[in-house]
PyMOL Python script that loads the backbone (N, CA, C, O; Angstrom):
from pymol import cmd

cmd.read_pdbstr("""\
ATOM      1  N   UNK A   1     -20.376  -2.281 -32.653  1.00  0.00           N
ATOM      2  CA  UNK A   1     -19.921  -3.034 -31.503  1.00  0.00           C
ATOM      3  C   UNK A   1     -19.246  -2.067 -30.535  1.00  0.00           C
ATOM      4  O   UNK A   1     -18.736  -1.077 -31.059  1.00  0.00           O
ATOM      5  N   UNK A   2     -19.186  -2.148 -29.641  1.00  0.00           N
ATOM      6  CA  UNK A   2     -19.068  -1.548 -28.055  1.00  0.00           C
ATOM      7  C   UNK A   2     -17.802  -2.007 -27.632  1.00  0.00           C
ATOM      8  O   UNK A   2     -17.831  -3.219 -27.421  1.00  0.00           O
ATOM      9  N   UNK A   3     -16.564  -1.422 -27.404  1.00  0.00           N
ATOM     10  CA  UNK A   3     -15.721  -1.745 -26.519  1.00  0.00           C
ATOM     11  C   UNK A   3     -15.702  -1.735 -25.128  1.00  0.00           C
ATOM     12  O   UNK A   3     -16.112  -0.680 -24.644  1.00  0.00           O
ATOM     13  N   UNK A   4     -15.303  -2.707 -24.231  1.00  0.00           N
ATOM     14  CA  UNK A   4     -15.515  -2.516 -22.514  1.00  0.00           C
ATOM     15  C   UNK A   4     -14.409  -2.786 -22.157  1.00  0.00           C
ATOM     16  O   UNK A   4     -13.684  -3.735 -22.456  1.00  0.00           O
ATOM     17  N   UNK A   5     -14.184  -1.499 -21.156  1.00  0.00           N
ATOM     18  CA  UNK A   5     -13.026  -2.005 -20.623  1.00  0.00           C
ATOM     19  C   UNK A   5     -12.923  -2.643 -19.205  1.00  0.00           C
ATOM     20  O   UNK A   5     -13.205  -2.111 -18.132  1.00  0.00           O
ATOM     21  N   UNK A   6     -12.466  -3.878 -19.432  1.00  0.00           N
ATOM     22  CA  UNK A   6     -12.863  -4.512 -17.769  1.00  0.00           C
ATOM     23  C   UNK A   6     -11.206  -4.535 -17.630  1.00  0.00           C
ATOM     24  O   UNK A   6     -10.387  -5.103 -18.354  1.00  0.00           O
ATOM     25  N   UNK A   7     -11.015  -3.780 -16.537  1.00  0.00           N
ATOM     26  CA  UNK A   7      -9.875  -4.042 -15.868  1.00  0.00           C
ATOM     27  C   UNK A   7      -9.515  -5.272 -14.862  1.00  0.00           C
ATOM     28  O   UNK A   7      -8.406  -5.322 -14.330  1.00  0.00           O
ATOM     29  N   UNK A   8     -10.328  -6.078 -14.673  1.00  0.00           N
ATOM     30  CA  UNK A   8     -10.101  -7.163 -13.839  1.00  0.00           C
ATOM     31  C   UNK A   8      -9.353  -7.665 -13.908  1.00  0.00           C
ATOM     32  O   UNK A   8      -8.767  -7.977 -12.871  1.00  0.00           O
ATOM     33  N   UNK A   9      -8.756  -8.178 -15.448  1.00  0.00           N
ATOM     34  CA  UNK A   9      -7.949  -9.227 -15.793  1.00  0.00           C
ATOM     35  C   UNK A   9      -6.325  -8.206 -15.243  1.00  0.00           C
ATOM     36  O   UNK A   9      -5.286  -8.713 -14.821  1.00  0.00           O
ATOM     37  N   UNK A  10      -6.507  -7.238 -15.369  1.00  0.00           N
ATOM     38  CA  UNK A  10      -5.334  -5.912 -15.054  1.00  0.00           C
ATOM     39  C   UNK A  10      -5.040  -5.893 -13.623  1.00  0.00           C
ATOM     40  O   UNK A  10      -3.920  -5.517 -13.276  1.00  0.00           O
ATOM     41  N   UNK A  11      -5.882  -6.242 -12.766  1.00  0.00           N
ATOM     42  CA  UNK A  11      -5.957  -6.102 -11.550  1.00  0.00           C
ATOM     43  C   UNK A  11      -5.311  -7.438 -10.967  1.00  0.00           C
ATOM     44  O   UNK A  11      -4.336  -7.598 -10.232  1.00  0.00           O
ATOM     45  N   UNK A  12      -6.387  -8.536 -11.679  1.00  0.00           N
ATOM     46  CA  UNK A  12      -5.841 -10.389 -10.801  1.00  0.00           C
ATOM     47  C   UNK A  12      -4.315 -10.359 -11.318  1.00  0.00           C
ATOM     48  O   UNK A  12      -3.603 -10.906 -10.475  1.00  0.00           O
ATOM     49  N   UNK A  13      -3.782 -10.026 -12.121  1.00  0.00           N
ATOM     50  CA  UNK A  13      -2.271  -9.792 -12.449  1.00  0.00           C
ATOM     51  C   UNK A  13      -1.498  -9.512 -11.191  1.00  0.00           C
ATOM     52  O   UNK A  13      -0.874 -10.184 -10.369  1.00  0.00           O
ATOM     53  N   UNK A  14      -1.825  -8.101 -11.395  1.00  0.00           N
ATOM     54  CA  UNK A  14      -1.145  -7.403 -10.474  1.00  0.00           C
ATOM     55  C   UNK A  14      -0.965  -8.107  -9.192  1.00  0.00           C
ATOM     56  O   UNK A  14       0.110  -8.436  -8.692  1.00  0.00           O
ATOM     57  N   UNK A  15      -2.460  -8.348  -8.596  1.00  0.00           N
ATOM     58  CA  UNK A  15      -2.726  -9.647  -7.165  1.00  0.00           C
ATOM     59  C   UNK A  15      -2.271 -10.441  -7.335  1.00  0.00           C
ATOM     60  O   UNK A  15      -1.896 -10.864  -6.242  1.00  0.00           O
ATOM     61  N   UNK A  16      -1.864 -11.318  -8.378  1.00  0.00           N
ATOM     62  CA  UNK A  16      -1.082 -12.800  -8.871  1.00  0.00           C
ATOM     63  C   UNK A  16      -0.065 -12.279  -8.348  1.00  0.00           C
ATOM     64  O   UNK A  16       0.008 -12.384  -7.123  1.00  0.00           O
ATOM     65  N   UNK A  17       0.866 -11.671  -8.951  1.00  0.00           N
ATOM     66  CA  UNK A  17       2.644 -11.371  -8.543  1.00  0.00           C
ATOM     67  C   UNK A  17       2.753 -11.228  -7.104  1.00  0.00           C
ATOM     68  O   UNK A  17       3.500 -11.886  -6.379  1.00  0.00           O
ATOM     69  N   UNK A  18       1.707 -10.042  -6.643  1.00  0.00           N
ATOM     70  CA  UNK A  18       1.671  -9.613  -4.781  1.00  0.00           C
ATOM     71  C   UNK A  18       1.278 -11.145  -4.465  1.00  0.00           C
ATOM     72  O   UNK A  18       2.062 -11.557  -3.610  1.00  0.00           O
ATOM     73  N   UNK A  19       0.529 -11.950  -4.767  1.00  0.00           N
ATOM     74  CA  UNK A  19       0.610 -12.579  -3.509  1.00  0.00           C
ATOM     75  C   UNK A  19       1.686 -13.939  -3.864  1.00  0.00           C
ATOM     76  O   UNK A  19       1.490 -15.008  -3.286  1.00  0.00           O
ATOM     77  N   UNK A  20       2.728 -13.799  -4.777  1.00  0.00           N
ATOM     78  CA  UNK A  20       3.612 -14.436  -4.106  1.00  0.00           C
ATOM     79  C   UNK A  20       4.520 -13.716  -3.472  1.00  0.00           C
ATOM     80  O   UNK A  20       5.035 -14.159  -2.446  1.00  0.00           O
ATOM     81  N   UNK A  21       4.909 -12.317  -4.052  1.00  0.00           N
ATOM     82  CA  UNK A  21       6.551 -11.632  -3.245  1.00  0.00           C
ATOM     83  C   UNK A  21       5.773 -11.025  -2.304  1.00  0.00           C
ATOM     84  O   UNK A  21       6.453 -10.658  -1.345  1.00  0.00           O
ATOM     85  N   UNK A  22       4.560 -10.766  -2.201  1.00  0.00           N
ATOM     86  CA  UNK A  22       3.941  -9.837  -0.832  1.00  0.00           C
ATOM     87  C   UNK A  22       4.169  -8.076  -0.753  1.00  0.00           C
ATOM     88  O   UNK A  22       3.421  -7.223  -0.274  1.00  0.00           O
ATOM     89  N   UNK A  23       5.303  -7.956  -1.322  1.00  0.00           N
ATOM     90  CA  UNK A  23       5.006  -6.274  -1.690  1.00  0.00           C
ATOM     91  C   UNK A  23       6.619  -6.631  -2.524  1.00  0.00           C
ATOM     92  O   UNK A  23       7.602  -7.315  -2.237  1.00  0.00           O
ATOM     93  N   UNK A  24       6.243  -5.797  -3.610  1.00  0.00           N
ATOM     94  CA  UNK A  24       7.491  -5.299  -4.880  1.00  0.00           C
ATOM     95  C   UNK A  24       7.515  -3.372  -5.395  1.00  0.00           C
ATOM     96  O   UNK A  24       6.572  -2.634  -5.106  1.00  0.00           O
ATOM     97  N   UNK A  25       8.441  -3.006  -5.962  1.00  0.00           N
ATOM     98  CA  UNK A  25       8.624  -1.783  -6.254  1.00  0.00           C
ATOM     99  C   UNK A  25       7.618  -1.732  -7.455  1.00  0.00           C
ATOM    100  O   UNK A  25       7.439  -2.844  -7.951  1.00  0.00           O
ATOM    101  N   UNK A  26       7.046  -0.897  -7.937  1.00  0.00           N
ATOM    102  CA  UNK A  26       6.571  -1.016  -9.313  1.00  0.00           C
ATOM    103  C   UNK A  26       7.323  -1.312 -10.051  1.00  0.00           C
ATOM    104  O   UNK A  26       6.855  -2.341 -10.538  1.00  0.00           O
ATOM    105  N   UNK A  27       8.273  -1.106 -10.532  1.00  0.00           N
ATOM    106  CA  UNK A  27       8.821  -1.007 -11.937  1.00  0.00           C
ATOM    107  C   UNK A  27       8.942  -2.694 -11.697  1.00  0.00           C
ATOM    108  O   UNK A  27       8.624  -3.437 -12.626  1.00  0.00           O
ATOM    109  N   UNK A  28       9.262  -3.072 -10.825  1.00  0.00           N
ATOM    110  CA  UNK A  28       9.533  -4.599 -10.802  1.00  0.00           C
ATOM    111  C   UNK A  28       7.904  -5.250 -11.518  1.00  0.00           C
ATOM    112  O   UNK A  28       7.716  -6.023 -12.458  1.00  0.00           O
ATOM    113  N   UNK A  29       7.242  -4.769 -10.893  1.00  0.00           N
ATOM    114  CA  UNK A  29       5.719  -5.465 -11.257  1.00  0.00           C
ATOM    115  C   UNK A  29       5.356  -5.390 -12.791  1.00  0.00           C
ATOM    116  O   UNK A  29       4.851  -6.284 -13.471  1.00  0.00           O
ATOM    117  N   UNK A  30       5.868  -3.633 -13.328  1.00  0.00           N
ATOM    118  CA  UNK A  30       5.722  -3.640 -14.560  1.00  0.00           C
ATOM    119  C   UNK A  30       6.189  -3.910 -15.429  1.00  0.00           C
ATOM    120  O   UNK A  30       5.738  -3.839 -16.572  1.00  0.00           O
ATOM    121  N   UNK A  31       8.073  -4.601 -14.779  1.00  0.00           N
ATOM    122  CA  UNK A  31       8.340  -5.294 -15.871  1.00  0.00           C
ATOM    123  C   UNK A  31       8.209  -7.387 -15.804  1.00  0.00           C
ATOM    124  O   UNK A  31       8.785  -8.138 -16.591  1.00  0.00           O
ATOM    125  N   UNK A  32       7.662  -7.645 -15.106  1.00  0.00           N
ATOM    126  CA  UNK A  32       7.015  -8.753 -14.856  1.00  0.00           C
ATOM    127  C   UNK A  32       5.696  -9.246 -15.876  1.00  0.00           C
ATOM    128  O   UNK A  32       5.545 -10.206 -16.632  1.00  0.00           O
ATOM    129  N   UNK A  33       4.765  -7.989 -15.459  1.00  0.00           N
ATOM    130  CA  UNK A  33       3.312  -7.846 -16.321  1.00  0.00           C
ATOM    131  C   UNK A  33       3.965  -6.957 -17.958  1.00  0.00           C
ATOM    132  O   UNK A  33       3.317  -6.267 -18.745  1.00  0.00           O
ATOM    133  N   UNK A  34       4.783  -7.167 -17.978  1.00  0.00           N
ATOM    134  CA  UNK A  34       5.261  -6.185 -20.104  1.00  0.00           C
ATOM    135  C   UNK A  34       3.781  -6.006 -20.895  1.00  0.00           C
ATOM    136  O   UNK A  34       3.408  -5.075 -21.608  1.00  0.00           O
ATOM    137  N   UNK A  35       3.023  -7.334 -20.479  1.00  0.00           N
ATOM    138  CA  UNK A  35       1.990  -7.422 -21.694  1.00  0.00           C
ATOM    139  C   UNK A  35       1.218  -6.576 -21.637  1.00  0.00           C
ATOM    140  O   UNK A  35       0.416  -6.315 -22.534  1.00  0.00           O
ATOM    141  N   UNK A  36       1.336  -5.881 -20.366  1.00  0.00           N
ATOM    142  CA  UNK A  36      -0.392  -4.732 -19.475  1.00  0.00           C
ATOM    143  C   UNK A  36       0.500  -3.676 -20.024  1.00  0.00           C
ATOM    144  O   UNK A  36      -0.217  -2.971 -20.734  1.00  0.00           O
ATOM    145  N   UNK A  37       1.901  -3.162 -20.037  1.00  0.00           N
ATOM    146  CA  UNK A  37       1.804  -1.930 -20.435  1.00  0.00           C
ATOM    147  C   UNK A  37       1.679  -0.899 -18.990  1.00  0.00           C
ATOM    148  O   UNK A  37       1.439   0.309 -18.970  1.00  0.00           O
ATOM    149  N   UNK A  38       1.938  -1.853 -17.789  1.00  0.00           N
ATOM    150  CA  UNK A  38       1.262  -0.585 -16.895  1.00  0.00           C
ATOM    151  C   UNK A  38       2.528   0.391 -16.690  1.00  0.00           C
ATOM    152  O   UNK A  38       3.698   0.364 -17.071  1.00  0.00           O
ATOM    153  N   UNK A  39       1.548   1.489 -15.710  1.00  0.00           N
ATOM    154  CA  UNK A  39       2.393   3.211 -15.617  1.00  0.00           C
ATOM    155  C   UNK A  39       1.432   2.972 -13.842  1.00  0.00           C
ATOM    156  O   UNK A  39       0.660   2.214 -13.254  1.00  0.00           O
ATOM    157  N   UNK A  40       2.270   4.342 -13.672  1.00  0.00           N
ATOM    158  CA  UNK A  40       1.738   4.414 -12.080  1.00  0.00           C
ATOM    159  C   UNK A  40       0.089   5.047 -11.950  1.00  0.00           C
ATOM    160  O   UNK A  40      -0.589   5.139 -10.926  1.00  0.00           O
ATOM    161  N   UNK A  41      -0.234   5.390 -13.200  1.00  0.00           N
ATOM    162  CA  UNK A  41      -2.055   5.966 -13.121  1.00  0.00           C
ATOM    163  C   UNK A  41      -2.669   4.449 -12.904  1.00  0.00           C
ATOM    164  O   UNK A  41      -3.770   4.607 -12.377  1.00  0.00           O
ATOM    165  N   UNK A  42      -2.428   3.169 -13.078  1.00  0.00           N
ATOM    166  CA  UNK A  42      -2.631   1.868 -13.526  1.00  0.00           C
ATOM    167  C   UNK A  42      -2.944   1.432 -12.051  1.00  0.00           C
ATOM    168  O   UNK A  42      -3.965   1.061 -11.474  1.00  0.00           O
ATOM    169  N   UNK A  43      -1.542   1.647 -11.656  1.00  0.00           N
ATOM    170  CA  UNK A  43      -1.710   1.173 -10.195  1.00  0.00           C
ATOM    171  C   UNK A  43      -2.559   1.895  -9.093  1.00  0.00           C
ATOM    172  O   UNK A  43      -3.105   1.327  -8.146  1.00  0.00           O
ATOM    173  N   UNK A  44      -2.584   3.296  -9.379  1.00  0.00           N
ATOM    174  CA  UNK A  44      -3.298   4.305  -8.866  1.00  0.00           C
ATOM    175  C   UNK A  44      -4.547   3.998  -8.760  1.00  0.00           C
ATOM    176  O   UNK A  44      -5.198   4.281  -7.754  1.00  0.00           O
ATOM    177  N   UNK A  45      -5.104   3.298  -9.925  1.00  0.00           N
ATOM    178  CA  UNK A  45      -6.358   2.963 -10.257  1.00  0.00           C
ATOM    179  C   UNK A  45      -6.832   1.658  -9.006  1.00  0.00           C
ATOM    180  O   UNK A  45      -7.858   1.640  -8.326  1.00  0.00           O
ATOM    181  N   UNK A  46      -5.770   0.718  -9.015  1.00  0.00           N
ATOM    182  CA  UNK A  46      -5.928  -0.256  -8.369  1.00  0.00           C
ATOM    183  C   UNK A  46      -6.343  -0.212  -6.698  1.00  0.00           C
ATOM    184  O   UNK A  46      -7.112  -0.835  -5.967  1.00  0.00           O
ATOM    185  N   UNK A  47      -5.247   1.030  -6.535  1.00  0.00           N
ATOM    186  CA  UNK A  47      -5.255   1.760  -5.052  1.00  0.00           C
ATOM    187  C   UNK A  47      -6.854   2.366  -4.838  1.00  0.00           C
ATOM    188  O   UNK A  47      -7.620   2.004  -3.945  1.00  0.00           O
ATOM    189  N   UNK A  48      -7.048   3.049  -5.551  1.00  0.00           N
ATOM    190  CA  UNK A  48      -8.636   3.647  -5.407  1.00  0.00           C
ATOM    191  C   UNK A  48      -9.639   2.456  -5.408  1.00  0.00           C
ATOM    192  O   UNK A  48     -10.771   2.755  -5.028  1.00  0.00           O
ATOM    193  N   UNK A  49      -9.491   1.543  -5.661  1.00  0.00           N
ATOM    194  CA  UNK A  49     -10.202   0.316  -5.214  1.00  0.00           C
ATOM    195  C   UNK A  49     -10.027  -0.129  -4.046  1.00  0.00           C
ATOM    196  O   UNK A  49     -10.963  -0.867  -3.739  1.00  0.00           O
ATOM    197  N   UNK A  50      -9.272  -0.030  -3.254  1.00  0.00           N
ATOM    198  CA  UNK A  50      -8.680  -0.495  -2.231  1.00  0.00           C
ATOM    199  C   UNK A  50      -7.842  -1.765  -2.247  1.00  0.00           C
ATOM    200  O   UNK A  50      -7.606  -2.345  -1.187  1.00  0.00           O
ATOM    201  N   UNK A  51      -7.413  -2.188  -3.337  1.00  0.00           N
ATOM    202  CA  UNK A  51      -6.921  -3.602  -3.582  1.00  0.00           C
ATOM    203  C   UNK A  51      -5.441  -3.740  -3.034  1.00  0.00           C
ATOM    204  O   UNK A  51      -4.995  -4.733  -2.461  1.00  0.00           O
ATOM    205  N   UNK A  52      -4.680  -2.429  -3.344  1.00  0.00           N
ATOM    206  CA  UNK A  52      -3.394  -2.589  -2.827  1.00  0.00           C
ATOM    207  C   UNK A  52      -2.862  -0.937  -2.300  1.00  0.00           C
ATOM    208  O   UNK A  52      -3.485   0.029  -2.741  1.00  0.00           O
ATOM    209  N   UNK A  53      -2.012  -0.782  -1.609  1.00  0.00           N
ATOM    210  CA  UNK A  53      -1.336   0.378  -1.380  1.00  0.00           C
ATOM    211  C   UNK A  53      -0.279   0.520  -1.661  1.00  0.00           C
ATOM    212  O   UNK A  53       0.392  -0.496  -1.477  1.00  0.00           O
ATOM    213  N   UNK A  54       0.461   1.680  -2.205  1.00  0.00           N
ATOM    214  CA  UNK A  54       1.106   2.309  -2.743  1.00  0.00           C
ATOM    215  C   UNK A  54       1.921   3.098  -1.609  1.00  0.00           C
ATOM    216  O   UNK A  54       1.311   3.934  -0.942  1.00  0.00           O
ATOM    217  N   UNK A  55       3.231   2.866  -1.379  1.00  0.00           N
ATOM    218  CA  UNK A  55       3.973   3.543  -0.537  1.00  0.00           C
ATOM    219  C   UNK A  55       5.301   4.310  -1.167  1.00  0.00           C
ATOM    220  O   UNK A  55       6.117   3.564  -1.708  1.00  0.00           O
ATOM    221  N   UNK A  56       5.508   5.314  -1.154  1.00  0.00           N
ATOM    222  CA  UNK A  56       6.687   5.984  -1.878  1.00  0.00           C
ATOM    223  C   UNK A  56       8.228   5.878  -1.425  1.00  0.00           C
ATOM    224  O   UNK A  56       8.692   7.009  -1.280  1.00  0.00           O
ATOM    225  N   UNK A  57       8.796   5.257  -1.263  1.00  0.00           N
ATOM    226  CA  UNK A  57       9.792   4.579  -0.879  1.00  0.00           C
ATOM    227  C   UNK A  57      11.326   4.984  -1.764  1.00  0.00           C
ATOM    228  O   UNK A  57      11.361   4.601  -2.933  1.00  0.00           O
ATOM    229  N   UNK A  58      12.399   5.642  -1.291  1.00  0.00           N
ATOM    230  CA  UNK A  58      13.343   6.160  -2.392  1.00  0.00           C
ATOM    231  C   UNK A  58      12.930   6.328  -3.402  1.00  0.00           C
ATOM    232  O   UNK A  58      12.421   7.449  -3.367  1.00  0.00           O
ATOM    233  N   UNK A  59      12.779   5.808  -4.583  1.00  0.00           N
ATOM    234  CA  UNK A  59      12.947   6.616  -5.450  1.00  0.00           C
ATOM    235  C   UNK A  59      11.346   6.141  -6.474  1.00  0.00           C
ATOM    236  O   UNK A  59      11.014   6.635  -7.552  1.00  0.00           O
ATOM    237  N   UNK A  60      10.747   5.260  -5.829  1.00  0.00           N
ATOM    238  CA  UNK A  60       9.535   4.728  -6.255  1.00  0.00           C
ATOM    239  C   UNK A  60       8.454   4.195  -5.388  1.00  0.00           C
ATOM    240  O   UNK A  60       8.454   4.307  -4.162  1.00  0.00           O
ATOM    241  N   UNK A  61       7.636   3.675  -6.011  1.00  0.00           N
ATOM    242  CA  UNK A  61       6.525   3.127  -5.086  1.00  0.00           C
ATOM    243  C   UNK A  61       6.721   1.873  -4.671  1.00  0.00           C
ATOM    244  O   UNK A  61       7.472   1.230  -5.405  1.00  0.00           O
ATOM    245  N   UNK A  62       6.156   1.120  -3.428  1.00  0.00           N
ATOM    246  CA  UNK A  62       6.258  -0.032  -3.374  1.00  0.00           C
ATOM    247  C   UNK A  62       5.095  -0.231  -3.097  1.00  0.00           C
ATOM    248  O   UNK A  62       4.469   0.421  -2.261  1.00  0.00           O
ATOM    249  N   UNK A  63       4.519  -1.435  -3.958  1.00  0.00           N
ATOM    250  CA  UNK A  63       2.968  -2.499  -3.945  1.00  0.00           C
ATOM    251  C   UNK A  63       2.737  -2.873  -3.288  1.00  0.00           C
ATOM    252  O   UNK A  63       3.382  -3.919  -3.205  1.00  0.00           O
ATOM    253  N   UNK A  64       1.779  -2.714  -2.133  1.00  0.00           N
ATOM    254  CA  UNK A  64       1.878  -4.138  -1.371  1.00  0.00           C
ATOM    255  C   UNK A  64      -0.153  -4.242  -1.426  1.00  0.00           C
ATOM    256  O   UNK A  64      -1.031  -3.391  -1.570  1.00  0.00           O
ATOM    257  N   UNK A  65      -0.156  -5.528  -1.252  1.00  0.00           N
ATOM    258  CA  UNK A  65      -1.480  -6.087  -1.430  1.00  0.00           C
ATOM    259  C   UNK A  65      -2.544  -5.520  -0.218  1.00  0.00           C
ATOM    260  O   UNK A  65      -1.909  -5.401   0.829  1.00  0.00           O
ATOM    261  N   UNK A  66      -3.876  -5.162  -0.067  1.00  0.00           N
ATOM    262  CA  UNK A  66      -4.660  -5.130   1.174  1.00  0.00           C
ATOM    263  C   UNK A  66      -5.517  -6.377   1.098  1.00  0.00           C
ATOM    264  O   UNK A  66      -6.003  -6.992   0.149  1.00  0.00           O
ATOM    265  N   UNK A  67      -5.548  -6.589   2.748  1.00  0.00           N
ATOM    266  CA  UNK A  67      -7.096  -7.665   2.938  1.00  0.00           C
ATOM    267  C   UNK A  67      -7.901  -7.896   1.588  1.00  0.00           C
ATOM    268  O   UNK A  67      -8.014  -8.899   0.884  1.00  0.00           O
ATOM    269  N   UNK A  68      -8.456  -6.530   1.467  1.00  0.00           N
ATOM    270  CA  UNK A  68      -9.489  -6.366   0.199  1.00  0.00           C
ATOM    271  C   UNK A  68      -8.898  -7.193  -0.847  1.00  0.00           C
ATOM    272  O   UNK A  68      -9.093  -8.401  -0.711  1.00  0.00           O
ATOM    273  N   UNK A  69      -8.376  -6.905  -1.625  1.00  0.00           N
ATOM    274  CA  UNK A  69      -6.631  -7.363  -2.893  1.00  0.00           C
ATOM    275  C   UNK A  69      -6.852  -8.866  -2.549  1.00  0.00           C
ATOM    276  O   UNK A  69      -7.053  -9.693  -3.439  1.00  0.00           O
ATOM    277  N   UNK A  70      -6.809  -9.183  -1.260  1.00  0.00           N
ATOM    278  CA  UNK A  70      -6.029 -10.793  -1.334  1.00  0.00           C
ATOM    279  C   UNK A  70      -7.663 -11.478  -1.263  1.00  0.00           C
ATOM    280  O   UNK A  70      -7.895 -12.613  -1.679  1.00  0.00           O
ATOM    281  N   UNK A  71      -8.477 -10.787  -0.803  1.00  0.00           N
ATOM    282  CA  UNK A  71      -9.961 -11.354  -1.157  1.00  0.00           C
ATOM    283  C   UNK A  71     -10.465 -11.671  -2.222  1.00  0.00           C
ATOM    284  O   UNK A  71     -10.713 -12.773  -2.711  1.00  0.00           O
ATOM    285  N   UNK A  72     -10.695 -10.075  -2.770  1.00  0.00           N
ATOM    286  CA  UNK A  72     -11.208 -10.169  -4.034  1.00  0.00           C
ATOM    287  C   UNK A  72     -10.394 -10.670  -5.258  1.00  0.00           C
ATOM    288  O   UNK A  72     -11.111 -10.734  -6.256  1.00  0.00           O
ATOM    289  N   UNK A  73      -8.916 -11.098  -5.507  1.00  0.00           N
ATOM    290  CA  UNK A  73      -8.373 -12.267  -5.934  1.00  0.00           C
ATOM    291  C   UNK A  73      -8.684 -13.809  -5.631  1.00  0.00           C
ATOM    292  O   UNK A  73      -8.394 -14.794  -6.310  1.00  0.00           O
ATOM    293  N   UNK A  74      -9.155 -13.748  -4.779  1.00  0.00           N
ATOM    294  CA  UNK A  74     -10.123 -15.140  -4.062  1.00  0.00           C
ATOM    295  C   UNK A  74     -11.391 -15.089  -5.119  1.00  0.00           C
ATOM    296  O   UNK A  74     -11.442 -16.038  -5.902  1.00  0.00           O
ATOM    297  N   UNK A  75     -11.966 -14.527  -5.178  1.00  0.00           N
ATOM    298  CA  UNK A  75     -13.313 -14.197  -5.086  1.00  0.00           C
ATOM    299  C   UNK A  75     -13.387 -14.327  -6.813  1.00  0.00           C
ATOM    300  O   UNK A  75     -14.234 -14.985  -7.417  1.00  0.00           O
ATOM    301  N   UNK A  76     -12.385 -13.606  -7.378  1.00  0.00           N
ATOM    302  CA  UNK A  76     -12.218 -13.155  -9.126  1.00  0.00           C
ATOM    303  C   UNK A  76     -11.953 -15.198  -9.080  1.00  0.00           C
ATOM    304  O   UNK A  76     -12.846 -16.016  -9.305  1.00  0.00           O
ATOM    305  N   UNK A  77     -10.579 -15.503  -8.749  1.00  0.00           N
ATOM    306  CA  UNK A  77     -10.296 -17.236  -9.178  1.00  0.00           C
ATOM    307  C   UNK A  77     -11.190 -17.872  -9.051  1.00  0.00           C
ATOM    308  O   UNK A  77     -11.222 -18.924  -9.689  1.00  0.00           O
ATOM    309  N   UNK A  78     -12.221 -17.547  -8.244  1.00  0.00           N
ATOM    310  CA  UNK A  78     -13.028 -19.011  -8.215  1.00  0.00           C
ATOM    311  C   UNK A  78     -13.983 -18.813  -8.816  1.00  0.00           C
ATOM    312  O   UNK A  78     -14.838 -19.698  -8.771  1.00  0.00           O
ATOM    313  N   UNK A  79     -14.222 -17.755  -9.522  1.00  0.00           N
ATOM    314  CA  UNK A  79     -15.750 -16.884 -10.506  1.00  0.00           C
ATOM    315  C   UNK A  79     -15.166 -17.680 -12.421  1.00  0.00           C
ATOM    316  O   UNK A  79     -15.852 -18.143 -13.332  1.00  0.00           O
ATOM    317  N   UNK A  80     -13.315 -17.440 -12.245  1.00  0.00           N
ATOM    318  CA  UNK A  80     -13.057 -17.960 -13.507  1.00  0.00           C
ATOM    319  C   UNK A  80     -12.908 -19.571 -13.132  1.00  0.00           C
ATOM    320  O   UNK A  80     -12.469 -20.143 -14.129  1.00  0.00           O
ATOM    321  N   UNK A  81     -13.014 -20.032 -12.586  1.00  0.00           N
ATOM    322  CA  UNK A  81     -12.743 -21.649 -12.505  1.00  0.00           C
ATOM    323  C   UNK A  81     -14.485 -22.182 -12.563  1.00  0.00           C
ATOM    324  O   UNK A  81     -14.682 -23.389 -12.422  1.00  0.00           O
ATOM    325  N   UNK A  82     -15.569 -21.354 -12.749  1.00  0.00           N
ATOM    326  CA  UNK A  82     -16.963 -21.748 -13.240  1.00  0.00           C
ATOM    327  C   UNK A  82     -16.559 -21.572 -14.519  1.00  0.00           C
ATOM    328  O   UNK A  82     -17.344 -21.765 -15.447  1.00  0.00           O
TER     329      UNK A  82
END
""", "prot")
cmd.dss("prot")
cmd.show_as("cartoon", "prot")
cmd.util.cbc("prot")
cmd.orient("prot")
């Protein structure tokens, strides 16, 4: 058997929290999501998608969602509600 790793479910998370506070620090996000385990390569990952941007802000990053992010969270909810 084959392991896959689909990060999606890693991603609509992340988009869940942004689109209620609209942009948070990481550490806030990662201790929100505990169960993901995420680190800043996590979010990095997310950024190279274009889903959210990453701004370095004192002493950390701050999340904030793109167009793309608040779409394709559209797009993922209504794929799991079939």
């Amino acid at each position: 058997m084959r392991a896959i790793d689909d990060s999606s479910i890693k991603y609509a998370a992340i988009l869940r929290v942004l689109s209620v506070w609209k942009q948070l620090p990481e550490s806030d996000i990662s201790n929100m999501l505990r169960e993901y385990h995420l680190i800043t390569d996590d979010f990095r990952e997310v950024e190279d998608q274009g889903l959210i941007t990453m701004t370095f802000i004192g002493d950390e990053y701050v999340i904030t969602p793109t167009l793309l992010g608040r779409l394709w969270l559209e797009q993922f909810d209504s794929e799991e509600k079939k």
